[in-house]
C-alpha positions, 0 to 999 in steps of 0.5 A: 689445313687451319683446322689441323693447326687449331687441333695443335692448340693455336689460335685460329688467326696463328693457324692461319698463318701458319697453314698460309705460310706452309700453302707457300712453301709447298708451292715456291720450294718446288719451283726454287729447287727445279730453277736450281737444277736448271741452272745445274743443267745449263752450267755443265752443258756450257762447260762441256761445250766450252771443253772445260770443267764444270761447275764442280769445283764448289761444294759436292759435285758443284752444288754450292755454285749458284750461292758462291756466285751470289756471294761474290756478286755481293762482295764486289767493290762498287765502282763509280766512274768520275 
């Protein structure tokens, strides 16, 4: 794959780089995608079990779930006991 971005015009070590980062995405974002439809799969199985609506209030068909709960979580207000 280096060889294909030095064919680019990069240098060898800037080839590197970028095959070294590539060679990661094509790994990582299949897994982040399937850990996503996982965690889909388990809220809509939890709602139907609860006999409650699912995660489809956030975004199209629910998609933007896991992101509005990683916000709020980044949101709240830190509470320190006296």
């Amino acid at each position: 794959m280096t060889s294909f971005f030095q064919g680019l015009g990069l240098s060898y070590e800037m080839a590197w780089g970028v095959a070294t980062v590539c060679g990661i995405l094509l790994i990582a974002f299949p897994l982040m995608l399937g850990v996503a439809m996982i965690i889909y799969a388990d809220r809509k199985i939890w709602a139907a079990m609860a006999l409650r609506k699912g995660p489809n209030v956030v975004g199209p068909l629910g998609l933007l779930q896991s992101f509005a709960d990683g916000l709020k979580v980044f949101l709240q207000e830190t509470i320190i006991p006296s």
